[in-house]
C-alpha positions, 0 to 999 in steps of 0.5 A, a space after each residue: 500500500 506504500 508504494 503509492 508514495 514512490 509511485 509516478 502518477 500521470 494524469 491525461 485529459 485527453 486521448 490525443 494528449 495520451 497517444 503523444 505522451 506514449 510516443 514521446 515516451 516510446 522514443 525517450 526511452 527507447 521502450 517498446 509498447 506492449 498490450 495485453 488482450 485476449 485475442 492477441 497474436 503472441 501468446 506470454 509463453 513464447 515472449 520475453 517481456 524486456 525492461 523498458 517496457 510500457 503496459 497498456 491493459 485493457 478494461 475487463 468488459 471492452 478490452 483496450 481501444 483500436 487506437 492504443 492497440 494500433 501504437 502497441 508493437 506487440 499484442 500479447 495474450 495471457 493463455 488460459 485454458 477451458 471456458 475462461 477467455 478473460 481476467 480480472 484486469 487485477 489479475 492479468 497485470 499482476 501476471 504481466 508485472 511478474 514476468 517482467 520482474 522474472 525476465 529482469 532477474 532471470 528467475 
């Protein structure tokens, strides 16, 4: 719950102003934008998430919008298996921090 503290927070007042910050930071940073959605191209077991890195998670009931799926470079999808198709936003971005964590550690 402390980690809210040390935590940069943005606030965007608007989509236009959230692309250009995106890209400002992709090209600053010389990070690669990934997003996480159900039907995407690149299962999580088959891709190293590596640092720097910039999420984009969708909502649960929509996913994430055409427009920041077109600036991510790659769409990954968390593989489950039965019936289930979708996570708790919650849940899907603690899977993805943890591999981020694992892939900076090689654990």
């Amino acid at each position: 719950m402390g980690r809210i503290i040390f935590t940069k927070i943005v606030t965007i007042e608007s989509m236009e102003i959230l692309l250009e910050f995106i890209k400002t930071q992709k090209i600053k940073n010389n990070m690669e934008i990934i997003g996480t959605d159900s039907t995407g191209t690149v299962s999580l077991n088959n891709y190293e998430i590596k640092r720097p890195v910039m999420v984009i998670l969708g909502n649960e009931a929509k996913g994430m919008s055409v427009k920041l799926k077109e600036i991510c470079d790659k769409i990954i999808r968390i593989p489950m298996e039965g019936n289930v198709n979708s996570l708790n936003l919650s849940c899907a971005a603690s899977i993805i921090m943890w591999e981020i964590y694992k892939n900076k550690y090689r654990i």
